[in-house]
ZAMARDREN-57053 format. One record per residue (C-alpha): residue number from 1; y, x, z. Coordinates in nm, 2 decimals. Layout:
BEGIN
(r NUM (Y X Z));
...
***
This chain:
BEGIN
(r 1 (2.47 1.95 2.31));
(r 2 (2.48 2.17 2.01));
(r 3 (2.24 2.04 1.75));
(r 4 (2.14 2.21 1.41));
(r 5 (1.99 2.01 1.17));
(r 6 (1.75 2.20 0.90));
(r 7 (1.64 2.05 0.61));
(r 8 (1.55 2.14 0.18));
(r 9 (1.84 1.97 0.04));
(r 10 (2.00 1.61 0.07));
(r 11 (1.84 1.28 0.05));
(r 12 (1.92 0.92 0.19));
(r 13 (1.71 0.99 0.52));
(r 14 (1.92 1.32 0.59));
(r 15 (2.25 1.10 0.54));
(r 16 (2.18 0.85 0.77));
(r 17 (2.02 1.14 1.06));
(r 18 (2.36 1.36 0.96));
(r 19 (2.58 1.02 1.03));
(r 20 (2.36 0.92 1.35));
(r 21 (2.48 1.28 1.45));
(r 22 (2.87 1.26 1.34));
(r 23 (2.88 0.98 1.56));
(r 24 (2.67 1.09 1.87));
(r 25 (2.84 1.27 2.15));
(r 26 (2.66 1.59 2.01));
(r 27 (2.86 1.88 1.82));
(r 28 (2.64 1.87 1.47));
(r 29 (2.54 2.16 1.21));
(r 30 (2.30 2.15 0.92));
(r 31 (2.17 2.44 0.71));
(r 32 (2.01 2.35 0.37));
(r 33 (1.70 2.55 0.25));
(r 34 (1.78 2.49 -0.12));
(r 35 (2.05 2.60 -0.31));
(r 36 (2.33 2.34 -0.41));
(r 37 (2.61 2.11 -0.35));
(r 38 (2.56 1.85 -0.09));
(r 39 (2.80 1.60 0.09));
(r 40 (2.80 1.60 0.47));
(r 41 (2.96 1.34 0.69));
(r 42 (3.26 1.40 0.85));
(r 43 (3.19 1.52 1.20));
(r 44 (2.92 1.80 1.11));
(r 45 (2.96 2.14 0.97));
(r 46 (2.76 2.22 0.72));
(r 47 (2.65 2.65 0.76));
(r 48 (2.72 2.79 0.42));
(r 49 (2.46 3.07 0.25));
(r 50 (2.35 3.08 -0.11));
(r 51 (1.99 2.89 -0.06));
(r 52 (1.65 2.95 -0.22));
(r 53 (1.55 2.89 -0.56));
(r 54 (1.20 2.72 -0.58));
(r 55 (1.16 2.63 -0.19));
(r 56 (1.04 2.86 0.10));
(r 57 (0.79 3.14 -0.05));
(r 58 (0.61 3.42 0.07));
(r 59 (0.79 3.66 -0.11));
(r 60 (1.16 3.51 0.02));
(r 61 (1.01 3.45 0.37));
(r 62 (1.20 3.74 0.55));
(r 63 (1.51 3.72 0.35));
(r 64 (1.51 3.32 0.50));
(r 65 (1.41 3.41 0.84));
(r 66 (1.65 3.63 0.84));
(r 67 (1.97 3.44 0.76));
(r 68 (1.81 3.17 1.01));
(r 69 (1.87 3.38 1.27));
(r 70 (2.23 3.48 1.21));
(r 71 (2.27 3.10 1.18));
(r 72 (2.14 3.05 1.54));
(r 73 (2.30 3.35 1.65));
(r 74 (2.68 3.23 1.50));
(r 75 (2.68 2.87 1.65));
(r 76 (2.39 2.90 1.97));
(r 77 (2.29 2.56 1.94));
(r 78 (2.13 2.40 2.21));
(r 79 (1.86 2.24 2.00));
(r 80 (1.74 2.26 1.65));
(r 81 (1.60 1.94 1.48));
(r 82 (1.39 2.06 1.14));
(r 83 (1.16 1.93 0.87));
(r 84 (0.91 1.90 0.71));
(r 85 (0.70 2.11 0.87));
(r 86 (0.54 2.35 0.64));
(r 87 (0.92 2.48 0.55));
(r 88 (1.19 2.41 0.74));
(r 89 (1.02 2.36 1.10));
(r 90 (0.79 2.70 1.04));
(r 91 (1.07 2.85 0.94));
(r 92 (1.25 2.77 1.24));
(r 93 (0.95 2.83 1.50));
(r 94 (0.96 3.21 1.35));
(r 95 (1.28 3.25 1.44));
(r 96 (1.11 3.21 1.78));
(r 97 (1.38 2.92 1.90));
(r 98 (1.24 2.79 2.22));
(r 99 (1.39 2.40 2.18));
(r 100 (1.24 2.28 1.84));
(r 101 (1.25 1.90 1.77));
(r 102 (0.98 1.91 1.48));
(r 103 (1.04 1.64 1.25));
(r 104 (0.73 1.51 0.96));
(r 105 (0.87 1.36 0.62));
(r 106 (0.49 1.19 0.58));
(r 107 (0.34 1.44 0.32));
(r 108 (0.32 1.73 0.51));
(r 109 (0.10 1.58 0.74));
(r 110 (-0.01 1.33 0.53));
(r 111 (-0.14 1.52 0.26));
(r 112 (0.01 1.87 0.25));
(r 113 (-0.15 2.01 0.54));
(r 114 (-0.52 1.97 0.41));
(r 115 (-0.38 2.10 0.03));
(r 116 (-0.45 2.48 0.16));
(r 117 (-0.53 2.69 0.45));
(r 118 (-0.19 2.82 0.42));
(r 119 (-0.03 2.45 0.49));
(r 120 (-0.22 2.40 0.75));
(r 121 (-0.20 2.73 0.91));
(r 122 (0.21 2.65 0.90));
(r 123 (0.19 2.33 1.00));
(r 124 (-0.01 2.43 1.29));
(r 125 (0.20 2.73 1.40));
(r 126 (0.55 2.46 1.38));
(r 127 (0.36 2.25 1.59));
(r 128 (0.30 2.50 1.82));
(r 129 (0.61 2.61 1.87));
(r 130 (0.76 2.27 1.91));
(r 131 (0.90 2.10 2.15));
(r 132 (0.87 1.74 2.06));
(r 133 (0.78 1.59 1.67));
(r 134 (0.98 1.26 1.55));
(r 135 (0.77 1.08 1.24));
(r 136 (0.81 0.76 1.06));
(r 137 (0.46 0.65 1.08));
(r 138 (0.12 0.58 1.37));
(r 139 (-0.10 0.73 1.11));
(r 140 (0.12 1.05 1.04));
(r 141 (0.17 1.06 1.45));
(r 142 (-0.26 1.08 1.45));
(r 143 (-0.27 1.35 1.22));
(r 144 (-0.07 1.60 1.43));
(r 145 (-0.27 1.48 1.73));
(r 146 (-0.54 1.58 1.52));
(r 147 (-0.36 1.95 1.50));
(r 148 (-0.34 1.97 1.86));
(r 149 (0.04 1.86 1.93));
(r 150 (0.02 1.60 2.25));
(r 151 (0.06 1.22 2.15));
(r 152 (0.28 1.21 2.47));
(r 153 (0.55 1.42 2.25));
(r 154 (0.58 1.21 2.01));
(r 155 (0.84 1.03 1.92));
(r 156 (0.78 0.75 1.65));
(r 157 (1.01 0.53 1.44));
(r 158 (1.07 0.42 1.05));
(r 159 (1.38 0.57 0.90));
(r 160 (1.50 0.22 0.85));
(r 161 (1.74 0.03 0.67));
(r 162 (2.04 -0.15 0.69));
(r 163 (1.97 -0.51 0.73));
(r 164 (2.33 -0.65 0.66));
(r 165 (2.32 -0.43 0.27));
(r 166 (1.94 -0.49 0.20));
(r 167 (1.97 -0.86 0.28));
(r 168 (1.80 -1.17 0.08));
(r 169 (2.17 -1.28 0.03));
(r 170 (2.35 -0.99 -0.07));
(r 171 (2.04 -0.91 -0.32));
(r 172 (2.05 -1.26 -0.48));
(r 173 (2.41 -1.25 -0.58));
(r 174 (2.39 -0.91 -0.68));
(r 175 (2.07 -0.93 -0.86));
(r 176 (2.15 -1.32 -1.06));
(r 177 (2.37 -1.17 -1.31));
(r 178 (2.17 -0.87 -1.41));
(r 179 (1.79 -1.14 -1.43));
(r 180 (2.06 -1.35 -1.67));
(r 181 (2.15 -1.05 -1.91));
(r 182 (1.84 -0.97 -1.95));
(r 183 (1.76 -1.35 -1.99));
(r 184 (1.43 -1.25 -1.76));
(r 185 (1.56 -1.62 -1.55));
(r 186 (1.21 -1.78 -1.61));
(r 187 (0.99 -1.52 -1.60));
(r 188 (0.79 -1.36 -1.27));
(r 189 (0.95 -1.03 -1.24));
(r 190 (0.78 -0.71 -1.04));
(r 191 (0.94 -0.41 -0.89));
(r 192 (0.88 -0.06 -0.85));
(r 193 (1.09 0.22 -0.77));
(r 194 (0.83 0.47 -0.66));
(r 195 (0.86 0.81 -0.80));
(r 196 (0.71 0.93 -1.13));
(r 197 (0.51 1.19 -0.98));
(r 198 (0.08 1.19 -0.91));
(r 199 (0.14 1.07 -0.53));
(r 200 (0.26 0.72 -0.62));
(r 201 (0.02 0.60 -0.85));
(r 202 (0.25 0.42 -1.12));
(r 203 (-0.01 0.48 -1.37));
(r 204 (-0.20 0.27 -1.19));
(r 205 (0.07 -0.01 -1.19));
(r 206 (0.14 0.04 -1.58));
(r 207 (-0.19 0.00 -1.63));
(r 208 (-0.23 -0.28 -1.45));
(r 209 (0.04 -0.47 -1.52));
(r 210 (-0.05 -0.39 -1.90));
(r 211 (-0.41 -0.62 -1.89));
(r 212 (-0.24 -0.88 -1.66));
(r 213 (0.02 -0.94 -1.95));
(r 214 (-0.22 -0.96 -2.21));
(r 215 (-0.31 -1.30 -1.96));
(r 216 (0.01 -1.37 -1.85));
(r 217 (0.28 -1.28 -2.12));
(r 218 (0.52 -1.42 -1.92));
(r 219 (0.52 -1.12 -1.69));
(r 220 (0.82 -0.86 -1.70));
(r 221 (0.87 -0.55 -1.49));
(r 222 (1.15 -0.36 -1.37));
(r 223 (1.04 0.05 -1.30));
(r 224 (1.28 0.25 -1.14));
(r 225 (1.23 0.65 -1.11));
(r 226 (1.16 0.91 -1.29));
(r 227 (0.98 1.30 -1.19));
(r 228 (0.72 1.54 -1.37));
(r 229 (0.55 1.27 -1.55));
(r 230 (0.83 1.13 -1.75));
(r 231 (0.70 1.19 -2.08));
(r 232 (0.30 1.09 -2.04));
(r 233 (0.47 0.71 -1.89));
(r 234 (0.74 0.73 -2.12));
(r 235 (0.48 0.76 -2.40));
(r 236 (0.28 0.45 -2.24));
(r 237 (0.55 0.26 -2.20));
(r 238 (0.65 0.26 -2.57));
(r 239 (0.37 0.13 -2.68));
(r 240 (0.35 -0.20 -2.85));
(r 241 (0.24 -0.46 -2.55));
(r 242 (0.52 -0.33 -2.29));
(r 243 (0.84 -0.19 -2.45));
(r 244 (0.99 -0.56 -2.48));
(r 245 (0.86 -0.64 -2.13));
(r 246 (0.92 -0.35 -1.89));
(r 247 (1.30 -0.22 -1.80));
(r 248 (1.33 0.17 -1.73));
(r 249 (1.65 0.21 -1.52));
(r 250 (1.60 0.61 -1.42));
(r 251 (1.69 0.69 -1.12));
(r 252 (1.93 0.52 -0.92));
(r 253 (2.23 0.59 -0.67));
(r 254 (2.05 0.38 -0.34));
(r 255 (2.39 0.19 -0.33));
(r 256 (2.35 0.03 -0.68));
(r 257 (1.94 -0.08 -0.59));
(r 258 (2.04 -0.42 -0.45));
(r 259 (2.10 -0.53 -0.78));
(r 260 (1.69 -0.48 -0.91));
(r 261 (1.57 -0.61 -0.56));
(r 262 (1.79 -0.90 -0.62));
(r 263 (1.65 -0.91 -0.96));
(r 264 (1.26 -0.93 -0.82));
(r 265 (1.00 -1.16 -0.73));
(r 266 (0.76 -0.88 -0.62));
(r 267 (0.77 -0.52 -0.51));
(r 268 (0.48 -0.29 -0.56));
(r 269 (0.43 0.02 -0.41));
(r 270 (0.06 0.17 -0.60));
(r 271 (0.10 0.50 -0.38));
(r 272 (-0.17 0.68 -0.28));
(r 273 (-0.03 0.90 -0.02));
(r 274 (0.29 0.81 0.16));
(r 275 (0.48 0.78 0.52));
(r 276 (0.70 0.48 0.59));
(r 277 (0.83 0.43 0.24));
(r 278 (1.23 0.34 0.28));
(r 279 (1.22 0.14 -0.09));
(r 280 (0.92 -0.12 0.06));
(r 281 (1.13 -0.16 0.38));
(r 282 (1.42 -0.20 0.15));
(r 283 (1.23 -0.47 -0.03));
(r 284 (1.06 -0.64 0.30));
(r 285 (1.44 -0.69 0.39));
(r 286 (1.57 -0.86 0.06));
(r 287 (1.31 -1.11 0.13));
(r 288 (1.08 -0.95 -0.14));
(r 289 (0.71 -1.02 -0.05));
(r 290 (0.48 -0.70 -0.16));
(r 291 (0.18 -0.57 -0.32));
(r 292 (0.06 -0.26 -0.14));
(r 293 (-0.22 0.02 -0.18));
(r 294 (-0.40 0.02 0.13));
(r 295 (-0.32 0.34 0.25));
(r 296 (-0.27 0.39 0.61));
(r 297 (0.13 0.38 0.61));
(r 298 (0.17 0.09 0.39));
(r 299 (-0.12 -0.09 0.60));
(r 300 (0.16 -0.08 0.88));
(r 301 (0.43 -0.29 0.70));
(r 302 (0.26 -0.55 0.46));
(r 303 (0.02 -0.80 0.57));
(r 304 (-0.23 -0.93 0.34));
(r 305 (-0.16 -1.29 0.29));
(r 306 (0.11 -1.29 0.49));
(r 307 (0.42 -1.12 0.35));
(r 308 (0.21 -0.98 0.06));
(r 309 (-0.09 -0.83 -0.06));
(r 310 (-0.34 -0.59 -0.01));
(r 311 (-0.54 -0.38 -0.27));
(r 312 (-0.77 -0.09 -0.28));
(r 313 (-0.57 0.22 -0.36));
(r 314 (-0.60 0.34 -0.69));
(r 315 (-0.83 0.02 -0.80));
(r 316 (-0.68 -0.09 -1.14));
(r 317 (-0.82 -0.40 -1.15));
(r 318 (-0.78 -0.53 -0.85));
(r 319 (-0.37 -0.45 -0.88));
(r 320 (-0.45 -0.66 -1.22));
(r 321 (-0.61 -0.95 -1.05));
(r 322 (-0.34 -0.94 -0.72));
(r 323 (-0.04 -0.99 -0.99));
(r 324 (-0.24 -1.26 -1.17));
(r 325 (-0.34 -1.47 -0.88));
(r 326 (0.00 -1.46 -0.79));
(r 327 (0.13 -1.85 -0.72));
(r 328 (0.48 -1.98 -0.72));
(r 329 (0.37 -2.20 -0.38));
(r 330 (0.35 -1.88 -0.18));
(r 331 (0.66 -1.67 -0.27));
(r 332 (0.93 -1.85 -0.05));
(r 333 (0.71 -1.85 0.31));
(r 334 (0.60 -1.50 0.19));
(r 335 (0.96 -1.41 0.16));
(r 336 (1.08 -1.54 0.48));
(r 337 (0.76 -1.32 0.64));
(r 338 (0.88 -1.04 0.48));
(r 339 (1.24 -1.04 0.55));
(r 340 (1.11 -1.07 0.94));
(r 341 (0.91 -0.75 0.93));
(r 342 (1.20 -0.57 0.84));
(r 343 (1.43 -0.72 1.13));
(r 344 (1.15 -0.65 1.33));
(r 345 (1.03 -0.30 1.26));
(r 346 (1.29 -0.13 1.01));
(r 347 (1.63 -0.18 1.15));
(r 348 (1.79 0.12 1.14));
(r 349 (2.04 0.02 1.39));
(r 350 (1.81 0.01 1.63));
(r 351 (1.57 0.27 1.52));
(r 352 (1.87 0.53 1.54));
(r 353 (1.87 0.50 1.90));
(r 354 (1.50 0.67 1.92));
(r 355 (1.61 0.93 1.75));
(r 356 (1.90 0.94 2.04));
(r 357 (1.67 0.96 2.34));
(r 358 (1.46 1.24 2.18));
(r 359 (1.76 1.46 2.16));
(r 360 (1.82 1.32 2.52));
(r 361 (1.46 1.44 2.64));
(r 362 (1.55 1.78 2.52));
(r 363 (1.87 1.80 2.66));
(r 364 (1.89 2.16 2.84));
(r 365 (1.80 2.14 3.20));
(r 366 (2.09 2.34 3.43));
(r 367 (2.01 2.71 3.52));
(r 368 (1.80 2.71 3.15));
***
């Protein structure tokens, strides 16, 4: 079968569907919406046109569409696989392709198809026109239900991880040296890696984690990211009570991350809208128990008490009192928990194989 695979640009989740691809019996294509250099694995082609600036518009709408369908028309692929929705899967289902395998990154369903008539109106119209939908999440699978698109169509699985990289072993010996540097070796040290932007609530951790020092200054934090609110955080975090006590890495390559979830006692993830984040099942497999916001797709991976803890989304002080009550006793049962949800639910291994049988399920029929 001849698949093409549309999505924006490149991102860890594309790499691992583009490899799953490279290495299924299936000749593989991809076609970027955005403009850019990107590395493709060996075993796809990778359609070259110049991209959009500034995502799908309106206004470039037709150009798009258009150079879609000389795509389709140059390689006649049996199948297209595309996301997210609003973009890349719309922009497919005008093409009028009649085998779409519609594919949700989380926010579109999540939270970008209630944002304006205009999202929902092309989230509704991919759906439509779809054939089947993979997500990464029950909640995001409920939403399109809620659209109309038949629960029966839906295949669900979490991106995953690979369990032999993110391991509690391979994160220890990595993540030693670096807790030694920074002579952090008796402190309790939190995570977070979640992007700077309004969706993940890391103002919420800063602030947070800001009060529960001023009881605990033995607390230290390692914050990972960065995105449009660089300079209102980087202006908090200079301020006299954290700059000695929080490390601001940037962003960084996925393959250097074992290091800082080596480094860790305790991820966070304060978002308030999100699918099956990759960085917590990252964590959950290093063996790092987690404080969550209780937002649906988190709800599915950490288990209050159990491999971490539970607070009210966007609740400041209840983040502050979850970090403080914190206790030494719990952290290696915890970890053990956590690095058993992850061989459980986010090996990617096994996960891979889902995406496999959808493809299957769409396989063309003879005389079609």
């Amino acid at each position: 079968m001849r698949i093409l695979y549309l999505t924006r640009s490149d991102s860890v989740h594309d790499q691992r569907f583009l490899q799953t691809l490279a290495q299924s019996e299936h000749e593989g294509f991809v076609w970027r919406l955005f403009s850019g250099q990107y590395p493709t694995p060996e075993g796809v082609t990778a359609l070259e046109w110049k991209g959009l600036e500034g995502g799908l518009q309106a206004w470039n709408l037709p150009f798009a569409q258009k150079e879609m369908e000389k795509a389709i028309a140059a390689i006649e692929p049996d199948l297209i696989h595309a996301g997210p929705l609003q973009d890349l899967a719309f922009l497919a289902a005008k093409t009028g392709f009649p085998n779409i395998l519609a594919m949700s990154w989380g926010f579109d369903l999540m939270k970008d198809v209630w944002a304006s008539k205009l999202d929902e109106h092309r989230a509704r119209f991919s759906l439509q026109r779809s054939k089947r939908l993979i997500t990464d999440a029950f909640c995001s699978a409920e939403k399109a239900v809620e659209l109309g698109f038949p629960r029966e169509k839906i295949c669900i699985f979490p991106w995953g991880v690979d369990l032999e990289h993110f391991s509690p072993e391979t994160a220890r010996q990595a993540g030693l040296a670096w807790r030694e540097e920074m002579g952090w070796q008796d402190n309790l040290v939190l995570l977070c890696l979640r992007s700077w932007e309004p969706n993940y609530g890391v103002d919420v951790l800063l602030k947070a984690f800001e009060e529960a020092t001023l009881q605990n200054p033995e607390l230290r934090l390692i914050l990972l990211g960065d995105g449009s609110l660089h300079e209102q955080y980087v202006e908090k975090l200079e301020n006299e009570t954290l700059k000695d006590i929080v490390f601001v890495g940037g962003r960084v390559p996925n393959s250097d991350l074992i290091r800082y979830y080596g480094a860790a006692d305790i991820y966070i993830t304060p978002s308030h809208v999100d699918g099956s984040s990759v960085s917590l099942m990252e964590a959950l497999a290093c063996g790092l128990p987690t404080i969550a916001s209780d937002i649906p797709a988190n709800l599915e991976w950490v288990y209050h008490n159990e491999n971490g803890w539970i607070f009210p989304d966007g609740d400041i002080d209840a983040l502050r009192d979850a970090i403080l009550n914190i206790s030494a006793n719990q952290l290696a049962p915890m970890a053990a928990n956590a690095r058993t949800t992850a061989e459980r639910k986010a090996d990617w291994q096994k996960n891979r194989q889902v995406l496999l049988d959808c493809y299957e399920q769409l396989l063309p029929t003879e005389g079609n």
